[in-house]
C-alpha positions, 0 to 999 in steps of 0.5 A: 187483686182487683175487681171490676164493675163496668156500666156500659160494657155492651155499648160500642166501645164497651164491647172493646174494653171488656175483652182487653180487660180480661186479657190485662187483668188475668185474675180479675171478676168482672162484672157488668152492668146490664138490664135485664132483656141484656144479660144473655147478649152479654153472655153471648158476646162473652163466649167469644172472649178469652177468659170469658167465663169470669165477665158476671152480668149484674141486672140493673138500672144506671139510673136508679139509685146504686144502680137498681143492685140491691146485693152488689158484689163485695169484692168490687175494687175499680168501677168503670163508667162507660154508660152515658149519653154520647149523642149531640143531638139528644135532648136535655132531658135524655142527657140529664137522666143518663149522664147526670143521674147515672153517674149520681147512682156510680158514685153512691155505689163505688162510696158503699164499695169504697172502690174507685171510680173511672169515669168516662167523661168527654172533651166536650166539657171544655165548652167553647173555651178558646185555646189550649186545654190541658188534663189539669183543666177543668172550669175555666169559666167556659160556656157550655152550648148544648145539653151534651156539653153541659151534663158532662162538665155537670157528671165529672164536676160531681165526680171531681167535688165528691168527698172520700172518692178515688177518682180518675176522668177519661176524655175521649175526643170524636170517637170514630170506627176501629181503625183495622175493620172500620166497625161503628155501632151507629151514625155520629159525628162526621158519620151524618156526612157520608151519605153527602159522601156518597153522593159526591163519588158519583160526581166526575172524579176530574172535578176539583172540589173545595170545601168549607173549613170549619177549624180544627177538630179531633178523631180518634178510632174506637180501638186507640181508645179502648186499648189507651182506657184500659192501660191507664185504669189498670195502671197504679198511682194515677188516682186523682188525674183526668186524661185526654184520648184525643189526637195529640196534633189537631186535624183540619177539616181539609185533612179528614175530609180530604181522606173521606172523599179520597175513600170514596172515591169522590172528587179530590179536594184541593183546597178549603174555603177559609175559616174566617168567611166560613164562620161569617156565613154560619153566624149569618145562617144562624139568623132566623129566616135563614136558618129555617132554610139551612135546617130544612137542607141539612134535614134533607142531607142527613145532617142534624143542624147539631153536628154542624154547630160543633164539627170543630173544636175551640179548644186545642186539647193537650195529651202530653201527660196522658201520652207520658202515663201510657209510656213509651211501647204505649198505644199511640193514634193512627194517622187518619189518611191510613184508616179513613178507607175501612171507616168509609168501606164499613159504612158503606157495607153496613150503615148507609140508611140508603143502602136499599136505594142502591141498583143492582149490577145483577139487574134493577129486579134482581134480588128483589120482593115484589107484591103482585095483587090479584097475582093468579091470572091476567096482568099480575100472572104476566108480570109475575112470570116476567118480574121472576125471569128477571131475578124478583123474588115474587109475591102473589096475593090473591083471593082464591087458594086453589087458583093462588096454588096454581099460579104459584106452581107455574111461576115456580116451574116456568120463571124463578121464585115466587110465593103465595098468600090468599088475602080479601083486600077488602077486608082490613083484618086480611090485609094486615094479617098477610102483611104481618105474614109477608113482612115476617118471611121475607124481611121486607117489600121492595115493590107493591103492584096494585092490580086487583080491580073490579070494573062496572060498565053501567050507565049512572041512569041505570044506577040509580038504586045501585049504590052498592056497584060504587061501594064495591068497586071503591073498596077493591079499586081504592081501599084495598090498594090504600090499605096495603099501601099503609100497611107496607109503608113503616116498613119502606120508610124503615129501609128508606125505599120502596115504589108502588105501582099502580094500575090505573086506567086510560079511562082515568084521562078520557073519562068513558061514559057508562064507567063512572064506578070504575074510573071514578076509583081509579081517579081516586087511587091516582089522586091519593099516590099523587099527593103522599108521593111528594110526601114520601120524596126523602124517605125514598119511596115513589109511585108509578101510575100506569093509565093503562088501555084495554087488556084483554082478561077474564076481567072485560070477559063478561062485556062481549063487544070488547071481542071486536076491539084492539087491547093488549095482551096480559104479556104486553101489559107485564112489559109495561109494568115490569118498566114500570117497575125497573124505571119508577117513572111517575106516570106512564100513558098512552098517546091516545090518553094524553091527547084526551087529557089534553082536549079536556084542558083546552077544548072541554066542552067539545069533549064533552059533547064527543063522549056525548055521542059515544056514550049514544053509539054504545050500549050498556052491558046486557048485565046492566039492561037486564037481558039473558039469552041462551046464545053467547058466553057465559059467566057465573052459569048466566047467558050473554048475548054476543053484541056487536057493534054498530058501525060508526062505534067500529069506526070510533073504536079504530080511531082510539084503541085501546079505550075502555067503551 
């Protein structure tokens, strides 16, 4: 009776082999080789199996010496060496350790157990070796191009030249998703071109596509390969021989692409642009300056430089003596055109790394976790109960529990989902805390509002010994937004979208007098976003700057004068930043600031000399003049004088709403 031991046995197409064992080989202990942080994911995904109960994790390491087992079980007959590096694009060293020193420590141990080895080697081995190559093929001078190639023609090599050892090697070709549920573990091989894919389906479906031919290559589904290994491992008298599980015919890159778009419901392919001119234009690329260029594109794709070099195959890989061995009711490769639909459908559902850019028929909010700071009265309170009308799952942060509570309680009652979480911005150690402890509720942010705001109306000569009215209004104004925004953003790099909104001020463009602290933060803010915006650009992430006029909130309450002036509404501001929201513009103003922004470009010293004289026509706050009446309103239990403004600052007021005076 045989015995198994099984490196790799949870990698994707472990998974696969591990079951189809049991059931092949009814009597046998099978024990699999897994670190430590493993061993209960394989008891788990053993539960499922039929005859589960006879698959044993084994604790160790593939790259120590017998595998790190310092008790390995007697009764092993066969080793299956699944675990390897399968990566194109891993490094040299990362390849060696695990496909050369791992497959070191398996022969070591399969000669103490006397059993014999099944090594799963790669195609790959036969380099750049141009025509047929056949299962007795192995060194046939071949170069070999990259560190994959070369560390599995290094691993079988050691297999093959081992005295005493029984043997047998397994050459998988491109191994794809199962064929039936499309099921991939990861992104590889062709798998980097479906986000390309994906790209291409919102394109005209009339719209004739020709692709470059990049010669032939060779995929095979994940479940031929299992079903094809386990066959021939449990097959007696085959000790000594090396097998292909490739595709007996050689696809064309016009055949798998051909289905990919079809899948996807891209434009059809109706023809390739021949191989000949194709290999002309990447030995071209390959020039220095050049290929800066072609790998700056492809990194922007998705599509590591790596995978283009060797999408296809020099070699024409023969299957006749493996496809013998299996017989005649043996498992066979499926067309590719009757599976590529699942494998698109699968990536589609499960892997596409921008699968959270993608809109929802629901609405552009549905769905979605949005972080509102000073989210309990004013702006954010209003954008809260209208993001939630619209399907957000809304996020408050603010400093004051009670009023928190409160807002929370209102969004709930009148509008949909929200959430709370009382946070001082200004304090590093508060931010990262509430992060943590948003991020670990809700999984993720989709959306920042960055509302919170302090604003000072004090003209810089009555600052003078006030350097404390810049630090305050800095650190809310601009580094409590910058510090959400570094804490939120691994996690929106991770998911690859997020989009911050943040409001800024008209003032910004017209640069008031009497607000230097306040637009001065704001400037800041702006600048900041504007710059790590085109940073940000590939991993999705955006940010809206909204110059936003004169809102009538507790916040311009003290400055009795603004009673006198036009401003939105908290309900008129939501509108604007709800847009914001679902539109992710770069920037949205007023006409009355873009017109001042412009006059500052082509006239600057006449704007100067106009805010001159506003900055004459209105006074500092009565805060700022240090005055106190018993008349007016209040804030904080002080008495302020109702001001009203002199008549030619009402007609500046007329002609420009909305400016912060």
């Amino acid at each position: 009776m045989s015995n198994y031991l099984v490196t790799g046995g949870t990698g994707f197409l472990g998974r696969r082999v591990l079951p189809l064992l049991l059931t092949t080989a009814p009597d046998a202990d099978i024990h699999v080789l897994v670190r430590a942080s493993s061993a209960d994911r394989l008891r788990r995904l053993a539960e499922n199996w039929e005859g589960g109960d006879r698959i044993h994790p084994l604790v160790g390491d593939l790259t120590a010496p017998r595998l790190g087992v310092a008790n390995p079980p007697s009764d092993v007959t066969d080793i299956i060496h699944l675990g390897a590096v399968y990566d194109m694009t891993a490094t040299a060293e990362e390849s060696e350790r695990a496909n050369v020193a791992g497959t070191t420590a398996v022969i070591e141990l399969a000669q103490q157990l006397d059993a014999t080895l099944h090594h799963i080697s790669s195609v790959a081995v036969a380099g750049d070796h141009h025509g047929r190559y056949t299962e007795d093929d192995f060194d046939l001078g071949q170069n070999l191009p990259s560190p994959y190639h070369a560390t599995k023609f290094m691993a079988e090599k050691l297999v093959r030249d081992t005295d005493g050892l029984r043997w047998r090697v397994y050459r998988p070709a491109i191994v794809v998703g199962d064929s039936t549920t499309g099921e991939m573990d990861k992104i590889d091989g062709p798998y980097y071109f479906f986000s390309v894919l994906e790209m291409a389906s919102h394109l005209p479906s009339l719209l004739p596509t020709v692709i470059p031919d990049f010669g032939a290559t060779n995929v095979v589904p994940v479940d031929y390969v299992a079903a094809a290994l386990v066959q021939l491992v449990t097959t007696d008298g085959l000790d000594g021989r090396a097998f292909h599980l490739v595709n007996p015919k050689p696809q064309s890159t016009e055949e798998v692409f051909g289905a990919l778009f079809a899948a996807a419901g891209a434009p059809k392919v109706v023809g390739a642009i021949p191989e000949p001119i194709v290999a002309q234009a990447l030995r071209f690329s390959e020039l220095p300056g050049v290929k800066v260029g072609r790998d700056l594109v492809l990194d922007q794709l998705g599509v590591p430089p790596e995978v283009i070099d060797h999408m296809s195959f020099e070699s024409v890989f023969s299957s006749e003596k493996t496809q013998e061995a299996l017989g005649a009711d043996g498992p066979r490769v499926p067309r590719f055109g009757t599976y590529a639909k699942v494998l698109w459908q699968y990536w589609y559902d499960n892997l596409d790394p921008n699968m959270a850019r993608r809109s929802n028929p629901a609405g552009a909010l549905a769905g979605r976790r949005v972080v509102i700071t000073g989210g309990s009265s004013g702006i954010g309170l209003a954008t809260a109960h209208l993001a939630a009308k619209r399907g957000a799952r809304v996020i408050l942060i603010a400093r004051k529990q009670a009023e928190l509570d409160a807002a929370v309680a209102e969004v709930n009652a009148k509008s949909g989902i929200a959430f709370g979480y009382s946070c001082d911005i200004t304090d590093p150690e508060s931010v990262s805390a509430t992060v943590k402890a948003i991020l670990a509720d809700h999984d993720h942010v989709d959306y920042l509002v960055n509302n919170a705001g302090r604003s000072i109306r004090r003209s810089v000569v009555a600052s003078v010994d006030r350097m404390h009215d810049y630090e305050r209004t800095m650190n809310v104004n601009y580094f409590g937004a910058v510090r959400l925004i570094l804490e939120l953003l691994p996690s929106m790099r991770e998911r690859r979208f997020g989009h911050i909104v943040n409001i800024s001020s008209i003032g910004v463009q017209t640069k008031v007098p009497r607000f230097s602290a306040y637009v001065a933060s704001k400037a800041a803010l702006d600048a900041f976003s504007d710059v790590i915006s085109s940073e940000l650009v590939d991993d999705g992430i955006g940010f809206t700057s909204i110059r936003m006029p004169l809102v009538r909130t507790p916040m311009i309450a003290p400055t009795t004068m603004y009673k006198s002036m036009p401003a939105y509404t908290p309900e008129e501001a939501a509108e604007v930043v709800v847009r914001a929201l679902e539109r992710r513009p770069t920037k949205i103003d007023t006409p009355v600031g873009t017109m001042a922004e412009a006059l500052g470009v082509v006239a600057p010293h006449l704007k100067n000399l106009l805010l001159h004289q506003a900055y004459r026509l209105f006074p500092d706050s009565s805060a700022a003049r240090g005055e106190e009446s018993s008349g007016g309103s209040s804030k904080g239990g002080l008495k302020l004088p109702e001001v009203s403004l002199p008549s030619g600052a009402k007609r500046i007021v007329g002609l420009l709403p909305g400016i912060h005076w």
